[in-house]
Every structure is written in C-alpha cells, then in structure tokens.
C-alpha positions, 0 to 999 in steps of 0.5 A, spaced: 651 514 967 654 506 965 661 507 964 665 501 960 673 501 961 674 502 953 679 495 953 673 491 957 668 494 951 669 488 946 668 483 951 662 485 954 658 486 947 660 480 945 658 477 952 651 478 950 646 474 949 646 474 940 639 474 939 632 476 942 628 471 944 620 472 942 616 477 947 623 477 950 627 484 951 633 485 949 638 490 949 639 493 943 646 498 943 645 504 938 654 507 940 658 508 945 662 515 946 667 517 946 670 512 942 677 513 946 677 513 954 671 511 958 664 510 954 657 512 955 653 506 953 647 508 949 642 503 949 635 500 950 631 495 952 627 493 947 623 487 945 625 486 936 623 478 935 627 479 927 624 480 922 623 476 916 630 478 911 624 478 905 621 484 907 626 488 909 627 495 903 635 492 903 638 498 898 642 497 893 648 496 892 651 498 885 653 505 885 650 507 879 648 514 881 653 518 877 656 522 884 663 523 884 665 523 891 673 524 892 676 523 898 678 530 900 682 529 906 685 525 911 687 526 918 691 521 922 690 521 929 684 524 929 675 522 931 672 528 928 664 528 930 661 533 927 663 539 921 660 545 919 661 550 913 659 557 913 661 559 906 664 554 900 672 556 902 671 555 910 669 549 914 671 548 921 671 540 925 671 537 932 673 531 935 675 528 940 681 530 945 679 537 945 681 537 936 678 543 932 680 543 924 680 549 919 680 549 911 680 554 908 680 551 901 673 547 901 675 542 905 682 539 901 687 542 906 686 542 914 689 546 920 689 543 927 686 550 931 684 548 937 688 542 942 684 543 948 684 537 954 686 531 951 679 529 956 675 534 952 670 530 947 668 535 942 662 533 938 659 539 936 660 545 932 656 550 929 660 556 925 655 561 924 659 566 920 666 565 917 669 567 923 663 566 929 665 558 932 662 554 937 663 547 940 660 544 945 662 537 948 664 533 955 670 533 958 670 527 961 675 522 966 675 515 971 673 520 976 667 526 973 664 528 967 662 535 965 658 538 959 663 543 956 663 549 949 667 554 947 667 560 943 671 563 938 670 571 935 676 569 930 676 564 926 679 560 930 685 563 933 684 564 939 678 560 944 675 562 950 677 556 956 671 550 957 664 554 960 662 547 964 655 546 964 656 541 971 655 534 971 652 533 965 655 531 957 653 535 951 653 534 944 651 538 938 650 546 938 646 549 932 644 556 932 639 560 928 641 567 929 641 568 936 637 562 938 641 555 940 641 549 942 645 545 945 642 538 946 645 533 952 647 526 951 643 522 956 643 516 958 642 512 964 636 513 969 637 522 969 633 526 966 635 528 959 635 536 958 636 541 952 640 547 953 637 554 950 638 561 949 635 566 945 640 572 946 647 569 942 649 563 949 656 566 949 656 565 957 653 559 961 647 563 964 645 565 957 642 558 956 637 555 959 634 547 961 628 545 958 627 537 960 626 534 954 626 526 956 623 525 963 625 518 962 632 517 962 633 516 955 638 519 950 638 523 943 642 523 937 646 528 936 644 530 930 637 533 931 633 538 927 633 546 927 628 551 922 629 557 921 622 558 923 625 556 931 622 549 930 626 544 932 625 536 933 630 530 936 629 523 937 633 517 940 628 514 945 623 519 945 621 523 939 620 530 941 618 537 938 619 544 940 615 550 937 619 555 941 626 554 939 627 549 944 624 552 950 618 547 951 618 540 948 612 535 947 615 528 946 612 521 944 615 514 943 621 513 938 618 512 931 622 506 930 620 500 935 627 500 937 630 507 937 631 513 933 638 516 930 639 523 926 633 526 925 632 532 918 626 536 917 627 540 911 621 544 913 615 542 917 611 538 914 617 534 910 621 530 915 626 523 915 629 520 922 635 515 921 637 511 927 641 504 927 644 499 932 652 496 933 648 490 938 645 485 938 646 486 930 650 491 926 644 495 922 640 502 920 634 504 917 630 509 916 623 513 916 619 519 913 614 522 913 610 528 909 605 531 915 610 534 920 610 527 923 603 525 924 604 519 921 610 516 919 613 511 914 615 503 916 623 502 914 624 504 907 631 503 908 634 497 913 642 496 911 648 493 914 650 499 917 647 505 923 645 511 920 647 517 923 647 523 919 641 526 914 642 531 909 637 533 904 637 538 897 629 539 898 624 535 897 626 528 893 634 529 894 639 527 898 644 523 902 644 519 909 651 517 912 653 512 918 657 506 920 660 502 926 668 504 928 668 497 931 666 493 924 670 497 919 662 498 915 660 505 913 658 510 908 654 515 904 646 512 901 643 516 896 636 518 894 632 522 888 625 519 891 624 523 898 627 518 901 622 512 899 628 508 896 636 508 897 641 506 892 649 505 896 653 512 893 659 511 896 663 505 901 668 508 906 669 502 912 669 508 915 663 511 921 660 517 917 657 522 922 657 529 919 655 532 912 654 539 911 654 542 905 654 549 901 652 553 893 658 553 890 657 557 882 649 553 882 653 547 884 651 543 892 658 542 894 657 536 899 662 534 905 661 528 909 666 525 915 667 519 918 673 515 922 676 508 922 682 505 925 682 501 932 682 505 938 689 506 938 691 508 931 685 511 927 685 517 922 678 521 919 677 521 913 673 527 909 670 525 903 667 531 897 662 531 892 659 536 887 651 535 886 
C-alpha cells in the first residue's frame, strides 16, 4: 500500500507524463481515498493510446428528461461515501472521520449520530431494518491502517467500539438477510480479499476471507449483491461469486483501463461504471444482457468518473460520479437499458452513493456527493421522485 501525503497529492499528479505514448504503459489513476490524511492510490498500469473524440458516445448534455432533482441537504464539513435507506422516512450516511448521519424525514433533515475517531474512514453502510446498522471502513494513520466496522441495534443511539479486521482497509458492506459482504480496498502488491458471513457478522470471527484477486488489484466499493446470493465486482479484475461470496471466478476488467460500480438488477442484466482522474479526468460505462458473457463497447465516456449505478429495472435508471479535486460530477440518466445517457443533473460535486425506496407508487431517489477543498468541504444530498 502507497501512501501520498495529502499536501504532495496535487503535485505529483500533475508531474506525470500527460498522455500514453503508443504501446507505451501508462498509469491511469481511478481515485484516492480517504480524501483527508494519507491516501490509498488506486491505479494501473495500462496501455490506452486515446481514442478518436468522434467515436466516443458522448451524453448529451440538455437536461430535458423532466426529473426534478431537489437538493435536499447540505452537511458542512462532511465526506459522505455511502448512504442507505431502509424505509422511505429513515436513512443513514458515512463518512469520513468517523461521521454517521441520520434523518428521519426522507432525507430533508440530518443528525450526526456517530462521531468515531477522527482516523475512522468510513465508507460503508448498510441499515438492514430501520433500526439494525452497520458500517464498515478503515481506521487509518502516518503509522498503520486497519479495517474496521461497527454495528448498531438502535437505530444509532448507541454503537459498538471499531471491530478491527488487521492490517487491512475496508469498504462497502452489503447484507442479504443474514448473508454480508464486505469487500477490501486492495491496492498495491497484496492480495485482494472479500470478508464473508452467513450467520448475521456481528463479530470479527463471524466473517470469513475468500481471496478475490490474486494479483493485487482493488475493487470499487460498490459492487453488486442479489437476493439469489450472487454477487459481482469489479476494478482490476471482474469476478463472480455464486455463493454469496465464499468463492469467486475472476476474469480481466471489462473495460481495457479498469472498472468502477458494478449493478446487476438480475442475472442476466448487468452494468459496470468506472472512470479515471489521471492521466484525463473521464467515466464510461458497459453493459451487458447474458449475465457477462459478453459485454457492450463504452456507451457512455463523459467527462467526469462514474461511481455509482441505480437501476429501476430493465431500461431506467441513474449513474452518478465526479472527481472532488476538479469540482465535476453529477447524476446521468437513461430510459434505454443503459445504451444511451442524457446528463440529468450537474452538481460539481463527486457523486458516490444513490439509494432509493417506493414511496406511495413513486421511486424516491437519493444520491450524495462531496465538494470543497481538503480543507473546507461540505456533502451535498440531492432528491427526486420518479
């Protein structure tokens, strides 16, 4: 694991050579986390000549898809990576510095319920009920870095301490019933793993490691879960677990660069995000409709990195993303299965997390996303009914 001190973070990327040279590698950079004290470089070495600008699917850029996004919220001072809804009233957030938010009004009004550490990075949640919480991160430092989640019972008011994983960094936690996963960061020359459990993963010894990328590579945090217990993600490798994450088949990235977000709404049906912020600020996405068999060329390549995918069903749905350090970002949409994306709503903001819920025949649909500088920055929670 690289670590880059976060007032040498600028210079270095802009040190770098500007373009790849033909049949040359370069080092394509996806994000660094956390975006506050030391970072975790996530990148590859990929040879990417650019392509011709006339055969990239650029999305269009009038929003005239009639979705009437409100922004909802603001939160000064904090770097929320990940939000989850269990009802239409009730949402939980996380963030950096140990942060978990709450409403209780749809997401229109939020209560810091946690302040953990100020080195706990949080960048997981998952509220299985109303009142059952879980959060998963890193607590990280100059001198070590370790994986950590924690649990609630009541709805936030009180937490159990940081369960520490070792020497280890991890990100998104997703439960089906009592079935979780929670995925590693990565990076670097280790091993990546995938935390499992199958009996609820209230303590450390409930979860067990599955190695899901031999090679060192990373994965995005969000990757997908389906009631069926089959999961994929994706980032340097693209891998599949059929047993609820006990055992993984990988295969190379879909895209020739790396992947992002992967959604599969079922089986066969599956979309995969991903994005640069170096040696261009970009995002494109794929898709595919035989379970990943095959997949699509890029049918999005817009200007900023995709790191979050929601879809409706089979033809709607929504893909956010942004870069924090050139203030771009927003919410894509498409009525086509993904095969077109019209721009549906610009932030300047790096949109990371989308949820949503049925509320009276309507899909409520939350997304959130952060801007600033390092050292003042607020998240900013935008809604919509569709």
């Amino acid at each position: 694991m690289r670590f880059w001190p976060a007032s040498h973070l600028l210079v270095v990327l802009v040190s770098l050579p500007l373009f790849a040279q033909d049949s040359q590698p370069s080092r394509h950079i996806s994000s660094v986390a956390p975006i506050q004290a030391p970072h975790h470089v996530l990148s590859a070495e990929r040879i990417s000549p650019p392509p011709s600008p006339s055969a990239r699917p650029r999305p269009s850029t009038d929003a005239t898809s009639g979705n009437n996004w409100q922004l909802f919220a603001t939160l000064s001072q904090a770097l929320i990576h990940d939000i989850s809804f269990p009802s239409a009233l009730i949402g939980y957030a996380a963030g950096e510095h140990g942060q978990v938010w709450k409403t209780t009004n749809g997401g229109k009004a939020w209560t810091q319920v946690l302040k953990a550490d100020t080195n706990d990075y949080f960048y997981g949640i998952d509220a299985l009920t109303n009142k059952d919480i879980v959060v998963s991160g890193f607590y990280d430092s100059t001198t070590t870095s370790q994986g950590v989640f924690r649990w609630s019972h009541d709805g936030g008011k009180t937490w159990t301490n940081d369960l520490t994983f070792g020497p280890t960094s991890l990100q998104r936690v997703r439960f089906v019933k009592q079935n979780g996963i929670l995925m590693e960061q990565g990076g670097g020359n280790k091993p990546t793993y995938a935390e499992f459990t199958a009996n609820g993963g209230d303590a450390v010894s409930d979860w067990t490691s599955a190695e899901n990328n031999s090679d060192g590579g990373w994965f995005d945090p969000q990757f997908s879960f389906l009631l069926n217990l089959h999961a994929r993600a994706s980032g340097i490798n693209f891998c599949t677990s059929l047993n609820a994450g006990a055992a993984w088949s990988c295969s190379p990235s879909v895209d020739s660069v790396f992947d992002g977000p992967v959604y599969f709404d079922s089986d066969a049906r599956g979309w995969v995000g991903g994005g640069e912020i170096y040696p261009n600020v970009e995002g494109w996405i794929h898709r595919t409709t035989n379970s990943g068999k095959t997949w699509s060329g890029r049918v999005l390549d817009g200007p900023w990195p995709i790191r979050s995918i929601l879809m409706l069903n089979a033809t709607t749905g929504w893909a956010a993303g942004g870069n924090f350090y050139t203030g771009v970002g927003g919410v894509y949409f498409t009525t086509n299965g993904g095969q077109s994306w019209s721009t549906d709503l610009s932030t300047g903001a790096e949109m990371g997390s989308c949820a949503q819920r049925l509320v009276s025949g309507k899909h409520q649909i939350w997304c959130a996303g952060f801007a600033g500088t390092p050292s003042v920055y607020s998240t900013y929670i935008y809604s919509m009914a569709y």
